[in-house]
ROMARRO-316600 format. One line per 3 residues: number of its first residue (from 1); for each residue x, y, z negated of N, C-alpha, C. Coordinates in pm, 1 decimal, padded with zeros to 6 digits, always signed. Example, Ala and Ser with C-alpha at 12.3 -4.5 7.8 and 13.67 -1.06 7.14 Angstrom:
REM ROMARRO-316600
1) +01319.0/-00569.0/-00780.0/+01230.0/-00450.0/-00780.0/+01320.0/-00330.0/-00780.0  +01285.0/-00225.0/-00708.0/+01367.0/-00106.0/-00714.0/+01290.0/+00003.0/-00787.0
END
This chain:
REM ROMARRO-316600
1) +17093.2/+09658.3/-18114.9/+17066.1/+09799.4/-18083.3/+17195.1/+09866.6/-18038.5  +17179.1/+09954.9/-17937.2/+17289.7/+10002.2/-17896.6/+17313.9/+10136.9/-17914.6  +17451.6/+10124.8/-18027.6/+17495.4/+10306.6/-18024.8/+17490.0/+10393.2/-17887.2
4) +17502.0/+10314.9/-17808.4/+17535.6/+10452.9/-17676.6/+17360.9/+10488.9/-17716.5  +17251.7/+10409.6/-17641.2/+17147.2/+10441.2/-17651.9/+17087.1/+10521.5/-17765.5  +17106.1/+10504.1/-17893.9/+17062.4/+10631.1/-17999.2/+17201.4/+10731.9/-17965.9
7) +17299.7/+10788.9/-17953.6/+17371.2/+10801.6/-17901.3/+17273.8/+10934.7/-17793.9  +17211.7/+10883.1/-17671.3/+17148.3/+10951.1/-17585.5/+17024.9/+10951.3/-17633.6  +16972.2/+10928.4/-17708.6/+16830.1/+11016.8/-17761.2/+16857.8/+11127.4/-17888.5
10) +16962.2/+11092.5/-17967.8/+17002.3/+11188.5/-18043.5/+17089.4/+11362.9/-17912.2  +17083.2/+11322.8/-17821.6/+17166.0/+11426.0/-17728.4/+17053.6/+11469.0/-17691.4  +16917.2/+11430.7/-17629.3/+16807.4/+11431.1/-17583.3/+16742.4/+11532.3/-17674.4
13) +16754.4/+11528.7/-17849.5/+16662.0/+11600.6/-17929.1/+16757.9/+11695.4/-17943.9  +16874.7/+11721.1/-17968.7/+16937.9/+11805.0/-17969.7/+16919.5/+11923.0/-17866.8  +16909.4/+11868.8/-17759.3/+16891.5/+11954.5/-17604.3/+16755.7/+12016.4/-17627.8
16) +16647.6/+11943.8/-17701.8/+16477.5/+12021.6/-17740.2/+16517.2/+12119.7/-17839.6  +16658.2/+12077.3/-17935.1/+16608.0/+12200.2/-18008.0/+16700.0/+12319.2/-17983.6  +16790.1/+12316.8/-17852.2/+16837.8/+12437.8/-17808.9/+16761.6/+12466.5/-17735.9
19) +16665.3/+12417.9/-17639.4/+16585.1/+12504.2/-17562.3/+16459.1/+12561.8/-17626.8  +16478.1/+12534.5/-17779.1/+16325.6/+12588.7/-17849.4/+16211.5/+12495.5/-17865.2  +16209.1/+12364.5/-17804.4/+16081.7/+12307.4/-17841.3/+16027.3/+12316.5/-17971.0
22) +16088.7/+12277.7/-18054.8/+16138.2/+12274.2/-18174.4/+16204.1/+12407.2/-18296.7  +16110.3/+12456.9/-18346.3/+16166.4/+12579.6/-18445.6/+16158.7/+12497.3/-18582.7  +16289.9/+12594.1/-18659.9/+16295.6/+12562.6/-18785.3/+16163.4/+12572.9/-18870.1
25) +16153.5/+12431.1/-18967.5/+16083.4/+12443.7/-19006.4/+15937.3/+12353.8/-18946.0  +15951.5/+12309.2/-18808.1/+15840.7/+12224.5/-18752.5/+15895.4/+12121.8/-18784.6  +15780.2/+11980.1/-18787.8/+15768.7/+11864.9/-18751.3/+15808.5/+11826.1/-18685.1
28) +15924.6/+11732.7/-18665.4/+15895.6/+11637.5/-18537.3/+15828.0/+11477.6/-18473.8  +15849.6/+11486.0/-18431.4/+15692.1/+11376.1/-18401.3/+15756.0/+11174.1/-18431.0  +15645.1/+11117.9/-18500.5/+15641.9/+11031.4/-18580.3/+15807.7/+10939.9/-18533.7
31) +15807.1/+10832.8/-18581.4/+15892.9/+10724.8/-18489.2/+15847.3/+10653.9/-18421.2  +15730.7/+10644.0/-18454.2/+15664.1/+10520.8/-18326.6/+15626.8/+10609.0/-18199.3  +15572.5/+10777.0/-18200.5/+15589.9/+10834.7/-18124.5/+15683.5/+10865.2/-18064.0
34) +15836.2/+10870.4/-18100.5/+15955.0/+10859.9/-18019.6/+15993.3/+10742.3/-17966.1  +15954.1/+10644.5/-18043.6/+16013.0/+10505.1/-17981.4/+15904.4/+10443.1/-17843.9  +15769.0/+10516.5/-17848.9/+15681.2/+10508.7/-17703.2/+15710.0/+10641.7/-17596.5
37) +15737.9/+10719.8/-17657.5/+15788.9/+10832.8/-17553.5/+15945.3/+10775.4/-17473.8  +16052.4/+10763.7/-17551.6/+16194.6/+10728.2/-17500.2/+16192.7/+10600.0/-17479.2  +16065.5/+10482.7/-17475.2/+16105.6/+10323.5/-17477.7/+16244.9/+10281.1/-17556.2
40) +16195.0/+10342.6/-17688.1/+16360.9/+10261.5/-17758.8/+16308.4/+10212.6/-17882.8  +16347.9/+10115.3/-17935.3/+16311.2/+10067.1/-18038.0/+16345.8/+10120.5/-18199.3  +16311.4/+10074.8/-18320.8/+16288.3/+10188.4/-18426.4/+16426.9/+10177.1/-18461.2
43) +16518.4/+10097.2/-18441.9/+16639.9/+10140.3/-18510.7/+16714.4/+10228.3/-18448.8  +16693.1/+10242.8/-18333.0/+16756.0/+10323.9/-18245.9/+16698.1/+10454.2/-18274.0  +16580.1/+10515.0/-18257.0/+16476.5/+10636.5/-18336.9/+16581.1/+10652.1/-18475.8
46) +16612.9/+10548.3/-18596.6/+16626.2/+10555.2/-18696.1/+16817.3/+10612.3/-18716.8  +16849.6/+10540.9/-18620.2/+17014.3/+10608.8/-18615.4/+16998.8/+10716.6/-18578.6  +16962.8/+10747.9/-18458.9/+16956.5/+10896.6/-18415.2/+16912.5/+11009.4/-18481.7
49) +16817.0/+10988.6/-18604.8/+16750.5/+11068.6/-18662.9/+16826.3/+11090.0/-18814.1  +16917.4/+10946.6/-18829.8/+17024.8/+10970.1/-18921.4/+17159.4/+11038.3/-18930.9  +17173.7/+11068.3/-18773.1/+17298.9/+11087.4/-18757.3/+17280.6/+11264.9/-18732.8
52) +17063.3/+11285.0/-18721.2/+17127.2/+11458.9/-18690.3/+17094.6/+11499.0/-18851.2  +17029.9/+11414.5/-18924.9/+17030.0/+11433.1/-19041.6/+17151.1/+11467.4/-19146.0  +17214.5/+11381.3/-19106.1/+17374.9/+11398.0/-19172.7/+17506.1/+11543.6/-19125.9
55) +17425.4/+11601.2/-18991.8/+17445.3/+11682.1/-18919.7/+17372.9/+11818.1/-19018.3  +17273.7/+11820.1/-19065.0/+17217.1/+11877.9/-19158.3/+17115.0/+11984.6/-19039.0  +17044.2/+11889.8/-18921.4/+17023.1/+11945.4/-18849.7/+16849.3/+11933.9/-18870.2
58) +16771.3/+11862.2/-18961.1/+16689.6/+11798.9/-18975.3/+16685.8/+11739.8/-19158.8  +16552.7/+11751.0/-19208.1/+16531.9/+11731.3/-19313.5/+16394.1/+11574.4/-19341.2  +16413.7/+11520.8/-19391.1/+16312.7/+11459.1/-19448.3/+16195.7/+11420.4/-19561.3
61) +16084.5/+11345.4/-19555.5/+16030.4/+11387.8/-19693.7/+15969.3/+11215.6/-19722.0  +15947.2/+11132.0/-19737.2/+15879.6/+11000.4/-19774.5/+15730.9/+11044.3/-19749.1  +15652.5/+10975.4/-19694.3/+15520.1/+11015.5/-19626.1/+15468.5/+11142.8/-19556.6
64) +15590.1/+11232.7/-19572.5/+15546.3/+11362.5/-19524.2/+15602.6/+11341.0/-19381.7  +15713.4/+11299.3/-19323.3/+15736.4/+11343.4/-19162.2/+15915.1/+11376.4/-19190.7  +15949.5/+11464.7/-19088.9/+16075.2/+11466.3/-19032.6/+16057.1/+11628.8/-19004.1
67) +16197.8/+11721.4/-19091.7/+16118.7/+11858.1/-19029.1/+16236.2/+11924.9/-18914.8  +16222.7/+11958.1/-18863.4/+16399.4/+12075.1/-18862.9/+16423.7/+12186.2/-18927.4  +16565.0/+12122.9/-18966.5/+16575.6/+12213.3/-19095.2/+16573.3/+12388.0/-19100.0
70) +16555.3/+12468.2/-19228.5/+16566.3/+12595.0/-19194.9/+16688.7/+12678.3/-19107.8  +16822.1/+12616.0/-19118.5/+16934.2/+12666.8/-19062.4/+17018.0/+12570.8/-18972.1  +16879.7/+12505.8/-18932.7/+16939.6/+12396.7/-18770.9/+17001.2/+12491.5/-18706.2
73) +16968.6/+12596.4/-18686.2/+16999.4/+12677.1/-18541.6/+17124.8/+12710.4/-18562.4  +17198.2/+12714.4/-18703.1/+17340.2/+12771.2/-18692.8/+17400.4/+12660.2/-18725.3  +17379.6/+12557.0/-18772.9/+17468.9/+12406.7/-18769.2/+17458.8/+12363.4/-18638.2
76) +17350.2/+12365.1/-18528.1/+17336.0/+12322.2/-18401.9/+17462.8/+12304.0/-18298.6  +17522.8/+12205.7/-18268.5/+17643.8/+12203.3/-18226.6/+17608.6/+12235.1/-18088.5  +17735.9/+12287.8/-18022.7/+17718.8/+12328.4/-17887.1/+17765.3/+12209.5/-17771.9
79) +17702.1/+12204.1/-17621.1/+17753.9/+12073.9/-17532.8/+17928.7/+12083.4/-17549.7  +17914.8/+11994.8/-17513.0/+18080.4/+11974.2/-17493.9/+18170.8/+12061.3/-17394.6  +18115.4/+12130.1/-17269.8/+18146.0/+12206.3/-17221.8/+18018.4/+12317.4/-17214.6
82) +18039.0/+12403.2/-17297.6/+17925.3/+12530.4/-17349.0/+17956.9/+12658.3/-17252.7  +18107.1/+12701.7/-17225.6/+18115.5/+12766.7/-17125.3/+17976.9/+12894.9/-17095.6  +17923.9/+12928.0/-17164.7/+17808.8/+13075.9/-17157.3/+17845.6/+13149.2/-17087.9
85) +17756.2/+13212.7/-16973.0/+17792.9/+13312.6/-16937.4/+17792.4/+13452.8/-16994.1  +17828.4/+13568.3/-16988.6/+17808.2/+13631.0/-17064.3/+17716.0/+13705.9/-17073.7  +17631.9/+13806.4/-17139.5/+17531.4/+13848.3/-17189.2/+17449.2/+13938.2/-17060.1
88) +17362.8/+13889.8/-16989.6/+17351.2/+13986.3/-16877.0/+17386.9/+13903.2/-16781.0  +17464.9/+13871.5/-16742.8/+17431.5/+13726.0/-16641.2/+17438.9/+13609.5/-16657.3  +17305.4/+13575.0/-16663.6/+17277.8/+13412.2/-16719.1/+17251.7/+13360.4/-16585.7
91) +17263.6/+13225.4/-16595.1/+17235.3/+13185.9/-16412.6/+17071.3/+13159.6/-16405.0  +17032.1/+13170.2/-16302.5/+16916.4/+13171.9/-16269.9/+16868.5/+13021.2/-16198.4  +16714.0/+12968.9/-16241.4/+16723.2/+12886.8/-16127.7/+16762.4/+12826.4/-16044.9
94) +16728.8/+12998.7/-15951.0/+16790.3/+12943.3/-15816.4/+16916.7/+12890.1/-15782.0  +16974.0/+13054.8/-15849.3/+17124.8/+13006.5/-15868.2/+17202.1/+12831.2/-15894.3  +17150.4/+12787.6/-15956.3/+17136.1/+12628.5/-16016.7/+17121.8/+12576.1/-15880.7
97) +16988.8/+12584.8/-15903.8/+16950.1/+12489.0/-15752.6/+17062.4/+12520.9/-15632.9  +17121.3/+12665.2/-15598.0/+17190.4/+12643.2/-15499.6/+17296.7/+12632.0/-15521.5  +17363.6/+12561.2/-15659.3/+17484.4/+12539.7/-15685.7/+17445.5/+12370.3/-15630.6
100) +17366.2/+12345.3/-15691.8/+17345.6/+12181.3/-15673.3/+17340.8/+12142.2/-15531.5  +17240.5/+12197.8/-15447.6/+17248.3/+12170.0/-15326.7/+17427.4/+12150.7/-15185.5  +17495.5/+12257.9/-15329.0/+17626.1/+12283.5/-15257.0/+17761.2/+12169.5/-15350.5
103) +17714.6/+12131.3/-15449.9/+17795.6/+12049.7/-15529.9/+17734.2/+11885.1/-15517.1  +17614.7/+11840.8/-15543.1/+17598.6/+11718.7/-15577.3/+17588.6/+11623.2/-15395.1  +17558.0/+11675.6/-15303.5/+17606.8/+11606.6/-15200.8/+17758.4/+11557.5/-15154.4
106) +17844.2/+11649.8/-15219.1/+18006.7/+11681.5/-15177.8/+18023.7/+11523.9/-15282.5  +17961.9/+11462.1/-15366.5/+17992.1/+11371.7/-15444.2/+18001.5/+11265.5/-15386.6  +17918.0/+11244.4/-15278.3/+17858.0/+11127.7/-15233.7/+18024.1/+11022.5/-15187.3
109) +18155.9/+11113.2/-15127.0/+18245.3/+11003.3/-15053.8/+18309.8/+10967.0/-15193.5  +18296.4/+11027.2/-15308.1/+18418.9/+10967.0/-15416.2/+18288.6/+10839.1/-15457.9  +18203.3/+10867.5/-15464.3/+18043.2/+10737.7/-15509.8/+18128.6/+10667.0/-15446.6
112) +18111.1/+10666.2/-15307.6/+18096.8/+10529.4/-15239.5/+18254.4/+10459.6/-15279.8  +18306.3/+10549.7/-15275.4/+18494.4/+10522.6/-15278.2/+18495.6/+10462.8/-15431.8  +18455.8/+10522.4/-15510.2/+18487.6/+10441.1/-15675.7/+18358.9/+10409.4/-15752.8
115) +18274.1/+10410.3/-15730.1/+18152.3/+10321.7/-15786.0/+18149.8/+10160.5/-15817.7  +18153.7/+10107.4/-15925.7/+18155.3/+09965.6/-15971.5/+18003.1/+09911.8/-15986.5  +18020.5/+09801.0/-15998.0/+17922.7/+09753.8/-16044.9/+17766.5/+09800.3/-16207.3
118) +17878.1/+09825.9/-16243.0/+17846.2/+09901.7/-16356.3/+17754.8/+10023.9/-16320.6  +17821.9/+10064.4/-16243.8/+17790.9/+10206.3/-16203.5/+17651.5/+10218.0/-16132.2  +17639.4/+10097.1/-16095.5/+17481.1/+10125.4/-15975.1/+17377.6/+10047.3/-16076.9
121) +17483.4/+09947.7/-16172.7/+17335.1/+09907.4/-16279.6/+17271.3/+10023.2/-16376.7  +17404.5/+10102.1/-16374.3/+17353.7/+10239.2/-16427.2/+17200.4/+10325.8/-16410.1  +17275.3/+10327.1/-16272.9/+17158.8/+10411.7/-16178.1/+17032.7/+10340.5/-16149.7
124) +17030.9/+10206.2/-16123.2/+16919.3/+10113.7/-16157.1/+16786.2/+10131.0/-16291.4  +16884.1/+10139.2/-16410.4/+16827.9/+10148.4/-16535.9/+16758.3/+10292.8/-16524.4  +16816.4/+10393.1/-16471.0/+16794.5/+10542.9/-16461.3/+16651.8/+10545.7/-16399.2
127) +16668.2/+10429.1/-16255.3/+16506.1/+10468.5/-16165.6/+16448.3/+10435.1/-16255.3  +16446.8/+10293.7/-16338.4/+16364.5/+10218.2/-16334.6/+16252.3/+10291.6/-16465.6  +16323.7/+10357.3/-16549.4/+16279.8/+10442.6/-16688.2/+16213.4/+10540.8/-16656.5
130) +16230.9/+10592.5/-16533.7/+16247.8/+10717.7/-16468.6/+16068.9/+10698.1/-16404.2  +16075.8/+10629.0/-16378.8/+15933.5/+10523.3/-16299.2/+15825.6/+10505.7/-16349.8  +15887.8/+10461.6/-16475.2/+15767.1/+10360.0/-16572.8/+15780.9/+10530.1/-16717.5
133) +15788.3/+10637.3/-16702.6/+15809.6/+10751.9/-16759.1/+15655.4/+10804.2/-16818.0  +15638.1/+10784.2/-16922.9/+15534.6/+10806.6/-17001.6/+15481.7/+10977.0/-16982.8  +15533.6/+11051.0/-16962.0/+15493.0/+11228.9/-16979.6/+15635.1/+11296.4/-16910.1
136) +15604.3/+11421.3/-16915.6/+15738.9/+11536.7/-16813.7/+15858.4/+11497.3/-16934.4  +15861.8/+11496.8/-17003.2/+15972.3/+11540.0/-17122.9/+16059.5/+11359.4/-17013.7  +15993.4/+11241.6/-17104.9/+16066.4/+11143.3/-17042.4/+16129.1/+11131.5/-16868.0
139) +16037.7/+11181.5/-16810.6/+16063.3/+11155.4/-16649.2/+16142.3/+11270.5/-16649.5  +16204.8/+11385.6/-16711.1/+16259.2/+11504.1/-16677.3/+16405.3/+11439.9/-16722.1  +16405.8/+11356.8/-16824.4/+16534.5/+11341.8/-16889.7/+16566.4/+11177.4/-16790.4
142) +16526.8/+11134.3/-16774.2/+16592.3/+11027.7/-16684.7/+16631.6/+11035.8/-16525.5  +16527.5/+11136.9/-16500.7/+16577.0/+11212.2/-16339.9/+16742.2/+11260.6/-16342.2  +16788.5/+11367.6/-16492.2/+16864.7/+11423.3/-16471.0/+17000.8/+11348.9/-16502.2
145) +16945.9/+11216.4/-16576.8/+17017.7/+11093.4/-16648.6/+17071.7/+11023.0/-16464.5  +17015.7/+11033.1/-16361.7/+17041.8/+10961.4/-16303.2/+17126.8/+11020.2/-16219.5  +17105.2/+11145.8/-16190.5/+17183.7/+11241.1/-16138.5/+17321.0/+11244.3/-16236.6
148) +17338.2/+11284.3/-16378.4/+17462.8/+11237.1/-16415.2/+17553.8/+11087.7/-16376.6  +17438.0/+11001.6/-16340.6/+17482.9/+10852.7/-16328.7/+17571.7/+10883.0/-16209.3  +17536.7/+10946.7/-16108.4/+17661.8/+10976.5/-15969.8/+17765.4/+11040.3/-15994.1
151) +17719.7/+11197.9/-16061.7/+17868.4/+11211.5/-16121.1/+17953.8/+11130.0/-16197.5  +17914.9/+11006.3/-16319.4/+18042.6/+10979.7/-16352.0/+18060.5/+10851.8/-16267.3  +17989.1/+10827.4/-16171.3/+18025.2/+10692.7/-16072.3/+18119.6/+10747.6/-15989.2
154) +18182.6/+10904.7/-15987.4/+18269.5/+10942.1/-15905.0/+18405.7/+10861.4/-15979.7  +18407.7/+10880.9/-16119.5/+18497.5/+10838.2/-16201.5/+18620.0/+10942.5/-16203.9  +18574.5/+11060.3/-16201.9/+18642.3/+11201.3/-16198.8/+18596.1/+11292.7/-16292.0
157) +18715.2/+11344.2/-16372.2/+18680.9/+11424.7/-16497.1/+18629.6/+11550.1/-16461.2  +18678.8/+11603.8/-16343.9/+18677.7/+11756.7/-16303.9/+18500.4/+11770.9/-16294.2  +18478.3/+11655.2/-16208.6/+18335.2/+11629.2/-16155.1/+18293.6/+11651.5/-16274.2
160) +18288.5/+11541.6/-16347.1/+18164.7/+11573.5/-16474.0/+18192.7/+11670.2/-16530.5  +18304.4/+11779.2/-16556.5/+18337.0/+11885.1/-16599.9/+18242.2/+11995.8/-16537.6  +18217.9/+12026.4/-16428.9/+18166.6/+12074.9/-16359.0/+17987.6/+12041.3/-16370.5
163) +17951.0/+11902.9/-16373.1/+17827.0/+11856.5/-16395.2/+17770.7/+11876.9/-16494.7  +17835.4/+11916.7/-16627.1/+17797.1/+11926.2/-16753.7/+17794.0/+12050.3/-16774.7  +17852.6/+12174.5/-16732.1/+17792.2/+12279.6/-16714.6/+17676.1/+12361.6/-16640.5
166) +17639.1/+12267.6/-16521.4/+17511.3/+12263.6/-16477.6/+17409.3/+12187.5/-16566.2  +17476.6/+12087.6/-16612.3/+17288.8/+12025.1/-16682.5/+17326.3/+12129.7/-16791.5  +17399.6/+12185.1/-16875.4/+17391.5/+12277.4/-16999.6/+17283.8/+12424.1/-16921.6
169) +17254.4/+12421.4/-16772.0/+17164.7/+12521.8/-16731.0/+17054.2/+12463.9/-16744.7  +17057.4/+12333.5/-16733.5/+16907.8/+12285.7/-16709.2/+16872.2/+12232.5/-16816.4  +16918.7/+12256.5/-16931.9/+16864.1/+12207.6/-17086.8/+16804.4/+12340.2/-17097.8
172) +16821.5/+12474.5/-17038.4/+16779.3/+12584.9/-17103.1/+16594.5/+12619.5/-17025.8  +16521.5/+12653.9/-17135.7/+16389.0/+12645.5/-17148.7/+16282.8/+12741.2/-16981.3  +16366.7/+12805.9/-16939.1/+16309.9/+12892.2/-16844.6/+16337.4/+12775.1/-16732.7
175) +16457.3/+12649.3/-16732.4/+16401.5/+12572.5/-16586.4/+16303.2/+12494.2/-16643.8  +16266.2/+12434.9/-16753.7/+16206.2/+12331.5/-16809.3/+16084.1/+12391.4/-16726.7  +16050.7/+12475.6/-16808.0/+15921.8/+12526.6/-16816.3/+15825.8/+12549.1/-16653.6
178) +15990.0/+12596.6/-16544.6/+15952.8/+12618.9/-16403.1/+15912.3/+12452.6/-16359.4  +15986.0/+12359.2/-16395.0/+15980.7/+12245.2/-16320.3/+15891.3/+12222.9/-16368.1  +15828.8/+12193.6/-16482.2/+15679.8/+12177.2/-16540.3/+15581.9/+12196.9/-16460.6
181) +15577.3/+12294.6/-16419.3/+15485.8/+12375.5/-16332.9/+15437.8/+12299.3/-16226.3  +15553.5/+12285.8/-16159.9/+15590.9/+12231.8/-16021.9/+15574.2/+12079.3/-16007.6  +15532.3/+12026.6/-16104.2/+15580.3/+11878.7/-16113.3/+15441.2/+11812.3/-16087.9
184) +15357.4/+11782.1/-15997.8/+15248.2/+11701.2/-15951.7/+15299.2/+11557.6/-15948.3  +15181.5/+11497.0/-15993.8/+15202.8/+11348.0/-15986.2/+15251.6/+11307.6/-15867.3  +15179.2/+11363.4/-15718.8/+15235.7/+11314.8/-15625.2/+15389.6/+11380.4/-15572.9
187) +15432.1/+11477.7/-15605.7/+15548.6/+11514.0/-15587.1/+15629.8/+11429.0/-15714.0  +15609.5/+11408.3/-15846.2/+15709.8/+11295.4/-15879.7/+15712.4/+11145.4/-15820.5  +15574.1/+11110.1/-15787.6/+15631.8/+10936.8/-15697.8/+15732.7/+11033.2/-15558.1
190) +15691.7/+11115.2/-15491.7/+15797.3/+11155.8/-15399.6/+15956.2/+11114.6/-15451.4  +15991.3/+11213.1/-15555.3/+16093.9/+11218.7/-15615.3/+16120.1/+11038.3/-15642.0  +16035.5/+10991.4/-15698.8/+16107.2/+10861.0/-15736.5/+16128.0/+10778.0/-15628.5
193) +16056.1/+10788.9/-15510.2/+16112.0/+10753.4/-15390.6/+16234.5/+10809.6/-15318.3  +16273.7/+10914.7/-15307.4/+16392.4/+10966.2/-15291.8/+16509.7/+10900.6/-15354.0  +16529.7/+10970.5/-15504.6/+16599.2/+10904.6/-15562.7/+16627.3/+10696.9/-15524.1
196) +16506.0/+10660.8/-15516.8/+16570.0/+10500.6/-15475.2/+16649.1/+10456.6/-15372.3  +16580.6/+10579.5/-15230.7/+16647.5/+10559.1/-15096.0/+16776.6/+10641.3/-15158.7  +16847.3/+10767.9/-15189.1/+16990.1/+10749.3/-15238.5/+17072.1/+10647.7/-15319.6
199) +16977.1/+10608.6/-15397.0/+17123.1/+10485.5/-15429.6/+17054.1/+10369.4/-15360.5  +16975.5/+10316.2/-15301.3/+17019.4/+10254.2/-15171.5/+17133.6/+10246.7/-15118.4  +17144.0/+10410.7/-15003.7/+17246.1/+10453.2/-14973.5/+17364.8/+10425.0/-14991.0
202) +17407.7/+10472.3/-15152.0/+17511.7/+10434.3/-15190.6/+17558.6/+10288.8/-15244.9  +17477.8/+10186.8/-15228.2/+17525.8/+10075.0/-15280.5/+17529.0/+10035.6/-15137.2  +17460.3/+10071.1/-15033.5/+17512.7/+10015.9/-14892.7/+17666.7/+10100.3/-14851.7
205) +17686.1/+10161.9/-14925.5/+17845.0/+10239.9/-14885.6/+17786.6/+10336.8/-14757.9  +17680.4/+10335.5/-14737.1/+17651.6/+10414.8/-14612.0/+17637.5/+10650.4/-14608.3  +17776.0/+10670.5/-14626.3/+17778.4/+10749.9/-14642.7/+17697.6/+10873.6/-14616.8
208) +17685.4/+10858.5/-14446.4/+17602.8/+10982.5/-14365.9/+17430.9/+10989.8/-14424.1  +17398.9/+10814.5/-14474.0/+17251.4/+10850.4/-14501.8/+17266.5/+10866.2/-14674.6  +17405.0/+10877.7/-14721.2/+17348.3/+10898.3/-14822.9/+17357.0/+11030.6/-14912.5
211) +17470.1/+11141.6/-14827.7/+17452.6/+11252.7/-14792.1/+17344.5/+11319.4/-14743.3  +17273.8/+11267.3/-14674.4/+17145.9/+11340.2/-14623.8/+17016.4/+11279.7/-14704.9  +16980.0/+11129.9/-14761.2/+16895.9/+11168.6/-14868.9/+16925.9/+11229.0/-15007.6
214) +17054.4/+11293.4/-15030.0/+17076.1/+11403.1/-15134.2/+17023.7/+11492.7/-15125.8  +17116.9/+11557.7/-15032.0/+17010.8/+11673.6/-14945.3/+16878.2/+11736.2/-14934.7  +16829.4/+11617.7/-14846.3/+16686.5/+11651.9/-14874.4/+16544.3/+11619.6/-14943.7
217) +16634.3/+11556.2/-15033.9/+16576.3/+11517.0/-15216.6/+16587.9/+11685.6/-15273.9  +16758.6/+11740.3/-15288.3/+16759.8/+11892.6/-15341.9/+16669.2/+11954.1/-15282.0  +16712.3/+11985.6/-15119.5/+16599.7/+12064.7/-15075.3/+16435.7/+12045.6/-15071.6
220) +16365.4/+11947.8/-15168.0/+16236.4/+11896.5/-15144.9/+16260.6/+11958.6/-15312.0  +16321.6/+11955.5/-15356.6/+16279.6/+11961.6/-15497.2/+16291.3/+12158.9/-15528.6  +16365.5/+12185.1/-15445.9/+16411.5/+12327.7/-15451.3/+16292.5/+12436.4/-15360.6
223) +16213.1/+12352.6/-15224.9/+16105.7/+12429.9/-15218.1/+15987.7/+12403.5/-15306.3  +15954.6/+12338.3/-15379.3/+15885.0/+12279.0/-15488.1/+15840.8/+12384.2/-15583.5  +16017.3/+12423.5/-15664.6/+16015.0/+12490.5/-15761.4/+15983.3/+12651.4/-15739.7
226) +16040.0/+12639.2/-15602.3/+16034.9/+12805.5/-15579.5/+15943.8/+12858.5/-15501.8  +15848.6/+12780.1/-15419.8/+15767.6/+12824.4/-15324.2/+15598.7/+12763.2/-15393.7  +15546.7/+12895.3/-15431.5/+15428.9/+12822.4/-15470.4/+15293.0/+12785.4/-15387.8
229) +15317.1/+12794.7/-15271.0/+15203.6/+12779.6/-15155.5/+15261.3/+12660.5/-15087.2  +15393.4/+12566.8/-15158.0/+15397.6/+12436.6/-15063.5/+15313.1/+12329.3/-15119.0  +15257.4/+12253.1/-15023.9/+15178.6/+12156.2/-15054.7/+15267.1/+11999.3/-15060.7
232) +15369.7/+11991.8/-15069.7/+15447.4/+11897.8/-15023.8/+15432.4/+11801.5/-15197.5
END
């Protein structure tokens, strides 16, 4: 069993219970229900659930379940780069989306320039989970898993510095809830076709196409969210 992997499902529940899925005091759902939702096996469920336990973020009972605890919300640790804006301007959506459209293409020449091997089995593992994605919660968290996979294939701190304050927008419950919306079966095989032709792209080193299926992956996903009369 691999620490990184409980590791990223313990980051995964953490991220549900800053955006609210999760209030003090609820249930959370069985282990065999996490271990068929995230495809991870029970020891991995069982570290992760030990480690927010010890966090005092989560309570337990012997036949009763798994609760979150009454004062999760003030032990709840913050991302690593938390950076809030301040009270009154929170970023919006769009805002997001047109940060992304203007940041995650500009990535594409350091990809091709420092990407290892490693790096595209990464992104491999990302489609492939991403694909075979049981409900929105799983396919939402491996989409954005794969999109981190380019930022750190840049192998640049600033980058993921920068990347981790955008996904800290998109852990928050008002995009969840928009992309929800927006998310048709046939617009996610879209998406999972996209996503394959970019790292295509980038494992062919082929820069120009792999700049432009960024592009217009963002922009397919950005009239999606915001235009509710597209049929795409």
């Amino acid at each position: 069993m691999s620490t990184d992997t409980a590791f990223q499902l313990r980051e995964m529940l953490l991220a549900d219970l800053r955006n609210g899925r999760w209030r003090p005091g609820e249930r959370l759902p069985a282990e065999r229900q996490m271990m068929e939702a995230f495809k991870v096996g029970r020891s991995t469920v069982r570290r992760a659930l030990t480690q927010m336990k010890g966090m005092g973020l989560i309570t337990q009972a012997v036949g009763s379940g798994t609760y979150v605890a009454p004062d999760a919300l003030a032990r709840l640790p913050q991302p690593a780069f938390p950076a809030r804006p301040a009270p009154g301007t929170a970023t919006s959506p769009a805002e997001l989306m047109e940060a992304r459209i203007a940041f995650e293409p500009a990535l594409v020449d350091m990809v091709i320039r420092n990407a290892n091997g490693a790096d595209f089995a990464t992104m491999d593992h990302c489609l492939r989970n991403a694909e075979n994605a049981a409900g929105f919660e799983q396919f939402e968290h491996w989409d954005g898993a794969l999109h981190r996979s380019l930022a750190e294939a840049t192998h640049n701190s600033i980058v993921l510095t920068v990347f981790n304050l955008m996904s800290e927008e998109r852990e928050r419950a008002e995009w969840g809830q928009l992309k929800r919306q927006s998310l048709t079966p046939e617009r996610r095989l879209a998406y999972q076709q996209e996503h394959r032709a970019l790292v295509d792209a980038l494992r062919q080193r082929d820069a120009a196409l792999a700049r432009k299926a960024i592009h217009a992956h963002l922009q397919h996903v950005q009239r999606n969210l915001f235009d509710p009369g597209s049929i795409e």
